[in-house]
C-alpha positions in Angstrom: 2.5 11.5 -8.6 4.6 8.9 -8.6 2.4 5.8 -8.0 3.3 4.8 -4.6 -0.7 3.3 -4.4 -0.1 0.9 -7.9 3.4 0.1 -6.3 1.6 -1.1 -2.7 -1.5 -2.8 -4.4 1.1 -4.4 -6.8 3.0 -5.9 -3.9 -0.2 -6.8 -2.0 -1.4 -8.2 -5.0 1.4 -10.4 -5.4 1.0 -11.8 -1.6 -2.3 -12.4 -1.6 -2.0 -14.3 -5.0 0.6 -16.8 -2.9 -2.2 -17.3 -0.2 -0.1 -14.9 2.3 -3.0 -13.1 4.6 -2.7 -9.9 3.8 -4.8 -6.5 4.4 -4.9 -3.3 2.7 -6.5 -0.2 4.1 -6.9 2.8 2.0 -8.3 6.0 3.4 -8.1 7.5 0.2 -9.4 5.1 -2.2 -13.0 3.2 -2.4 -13.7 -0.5 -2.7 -14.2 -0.2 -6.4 -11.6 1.7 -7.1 -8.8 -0.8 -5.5 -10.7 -3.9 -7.3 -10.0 -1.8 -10.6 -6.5 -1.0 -10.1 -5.8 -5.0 -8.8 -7.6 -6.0 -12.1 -5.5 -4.0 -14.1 -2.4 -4.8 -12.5 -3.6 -8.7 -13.4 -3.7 -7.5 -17.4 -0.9 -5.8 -17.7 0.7 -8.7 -15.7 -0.9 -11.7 -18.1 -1.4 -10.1 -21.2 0.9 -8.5 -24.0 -0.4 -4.8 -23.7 -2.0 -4.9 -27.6 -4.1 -1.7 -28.7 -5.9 -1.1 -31.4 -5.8 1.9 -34.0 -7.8 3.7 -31.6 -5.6 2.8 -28.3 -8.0 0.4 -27.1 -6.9 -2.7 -25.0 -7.6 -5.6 -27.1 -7.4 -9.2 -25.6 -8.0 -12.6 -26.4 -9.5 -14.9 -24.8 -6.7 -16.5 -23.8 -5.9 -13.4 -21.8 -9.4 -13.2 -19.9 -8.6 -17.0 -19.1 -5.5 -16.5 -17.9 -7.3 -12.5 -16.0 -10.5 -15.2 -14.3 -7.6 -17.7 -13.3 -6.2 -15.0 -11.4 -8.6 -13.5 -9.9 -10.2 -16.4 -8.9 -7.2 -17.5 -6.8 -6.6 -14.3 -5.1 -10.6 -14.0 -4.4 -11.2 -15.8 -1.0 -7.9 -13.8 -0.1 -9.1 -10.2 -0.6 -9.1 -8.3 2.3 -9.1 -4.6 2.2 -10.9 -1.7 4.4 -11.9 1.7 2.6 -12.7 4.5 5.1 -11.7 7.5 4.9 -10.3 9.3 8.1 -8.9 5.7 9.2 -8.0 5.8 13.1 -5.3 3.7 14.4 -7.9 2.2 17.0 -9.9 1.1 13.9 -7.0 -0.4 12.4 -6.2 -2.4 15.4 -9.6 -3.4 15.8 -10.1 -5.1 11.9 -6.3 -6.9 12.4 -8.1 -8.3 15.2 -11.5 -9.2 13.8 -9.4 -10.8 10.8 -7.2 -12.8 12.7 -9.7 -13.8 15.3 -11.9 -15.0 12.5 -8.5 -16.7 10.8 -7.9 -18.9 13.9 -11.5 -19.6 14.2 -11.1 -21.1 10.7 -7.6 -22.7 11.5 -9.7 -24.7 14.3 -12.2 -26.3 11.6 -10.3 -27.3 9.7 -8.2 -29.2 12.4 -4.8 -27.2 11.8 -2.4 -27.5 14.8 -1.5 -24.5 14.5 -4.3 -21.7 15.0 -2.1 -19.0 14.0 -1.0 -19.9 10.0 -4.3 -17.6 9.1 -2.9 -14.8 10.6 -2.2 -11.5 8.8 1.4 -11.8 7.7 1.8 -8.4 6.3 -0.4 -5.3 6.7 -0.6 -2.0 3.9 -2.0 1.2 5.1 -2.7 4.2 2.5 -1.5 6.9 3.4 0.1 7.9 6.9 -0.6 11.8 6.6 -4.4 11.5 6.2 -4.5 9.0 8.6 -6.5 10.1 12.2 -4.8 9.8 16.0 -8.1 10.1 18.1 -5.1 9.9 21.1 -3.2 12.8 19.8 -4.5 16.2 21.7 -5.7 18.4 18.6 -3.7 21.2 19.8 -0.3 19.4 18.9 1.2 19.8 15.9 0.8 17.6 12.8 4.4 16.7 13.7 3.7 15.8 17.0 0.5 13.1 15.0 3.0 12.2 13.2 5.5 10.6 15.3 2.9 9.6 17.6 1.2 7.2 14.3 4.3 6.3 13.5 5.8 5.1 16.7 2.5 3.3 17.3 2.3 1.2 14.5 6.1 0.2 15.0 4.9 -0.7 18.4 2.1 -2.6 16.9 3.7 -4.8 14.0 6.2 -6.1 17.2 3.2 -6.7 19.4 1.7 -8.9 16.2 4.8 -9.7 14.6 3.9 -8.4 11.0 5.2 -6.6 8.5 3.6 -3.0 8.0 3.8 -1.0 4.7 3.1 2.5 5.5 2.9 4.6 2.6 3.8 8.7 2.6 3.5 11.5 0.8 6.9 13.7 0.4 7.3 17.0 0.8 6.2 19.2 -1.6 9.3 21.5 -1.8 11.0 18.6 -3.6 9.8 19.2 -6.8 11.2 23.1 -6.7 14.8 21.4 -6.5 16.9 21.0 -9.9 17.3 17.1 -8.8 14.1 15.4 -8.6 15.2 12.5 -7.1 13.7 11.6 -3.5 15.7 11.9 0.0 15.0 11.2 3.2 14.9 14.8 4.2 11.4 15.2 2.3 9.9 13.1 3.7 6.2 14.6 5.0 6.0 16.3 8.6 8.4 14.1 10.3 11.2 12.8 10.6 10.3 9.7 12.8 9.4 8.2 9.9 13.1 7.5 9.0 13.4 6.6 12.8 10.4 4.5 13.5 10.8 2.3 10.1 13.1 -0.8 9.2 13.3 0.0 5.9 12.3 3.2 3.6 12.2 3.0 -0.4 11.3 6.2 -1.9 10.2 5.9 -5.2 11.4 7.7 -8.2 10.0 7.8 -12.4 12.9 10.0 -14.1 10.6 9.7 -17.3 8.1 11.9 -14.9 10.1 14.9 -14.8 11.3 15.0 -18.4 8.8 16.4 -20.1 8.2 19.4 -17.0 12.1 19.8 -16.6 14.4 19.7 -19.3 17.0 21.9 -17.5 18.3 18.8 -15.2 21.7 18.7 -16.1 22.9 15.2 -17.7 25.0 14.2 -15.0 22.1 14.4 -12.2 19.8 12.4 -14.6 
């Protein structure tokens, strides 16, 4: 694929290394799988990438100074829920745990302002297996769809954060000569393009070269 999860937990890992509250939840991935992918987002951010003869990882300890350093900053900041079959109730009801706990926190420590631990900016992996307990079962995944995603555009205005919904596209796209992503493929919706601010569709070129040397020059 083309790492839309690194490309999230790389972003969340930058906020929560600047003390933004951030949360993640991942329907797809466990607990120990996320911690692995942040830690090796933190080597491949502080160290130089050396292998051995063999292709092994070799660091110094320099690097595992600079990997604990890290780590140890983001630590009290980590804040992710692994579930699969995530509803949008349950969602709702861990932004609301969080926060209430944040403002709790704000009071002991004598902040005026109870709201600075709030969640700032909130990631959610992925919107198709995501479940819509509202959503008769009879309707189509369409209809889910455009119910999630008009819900949780109603939600990041009611708690005035950001939301990063991740989505799979189409699989159609990759019978086309032109790899590169559109709108149009986006997965069983189109209120995704409606409901959201902004929509980046991610794209490796170096992906497709090996399965598709026909692409003509130009479109690469």
């Amino acid at each position: 694929g083309m790492g839309k999860t690194s490309f999230a937990l790389n972003l969340y890992e930058d906020f929560i290394s600047n003390s933004c509250p951030s949360i993640y939840f991942s329907a797809e991935m466990s607990r120990e799988e996320i911690i692995k992918k942040i830690t090796n987002l933190l080597i491949s951010k502080n160290t130089e990438h050396i292998t051995d003869n063999n292709g092994v990882l070799k660091l110094t300890e320099e690097d595992w100074v600079k990997i604990k350093v890290s780590l140890e900053k983001m630590k009290n900041n980590l804040c992710f829920v692994d579930k699969p079959s995530l509803s949008l109730m349950e969602i709702k009801k861990y932004i609301n745990e969080r926060n209430f706990q944040g403002r709790l926190l704000a009071k002991k420590e004598g902040k005026e302002n109870i709201h600075e631990n709030d969640l700032k900016i909130i990631f959610i992996d992925y919107l198709q297996i995501l479940n819509d307990s509202s959503t008769n079962p009879l309707k189509s995944t369409k209809d889910k769809i455009s119910n999630i995603t008009a819900t949780l555009k109603g939600l990041a205005l009611e708690l005035n954060v950001a939301i990063v919904l991740l989505s799979q596209l189409n699989r159609e796209m990759t019978k086309e000569k032109d790899k590169r992503p559109s709108m149009d493929q986006l997965k069983d919706s189109g209120s995704i393009e409606q409901d959201a601010d902004k929509v980046y569709l991610l794209h490796r070129e170096e992906y497709y070269q090996t399965k598709d040397a026909s692409i003509p020059p130009e479109v690469k």
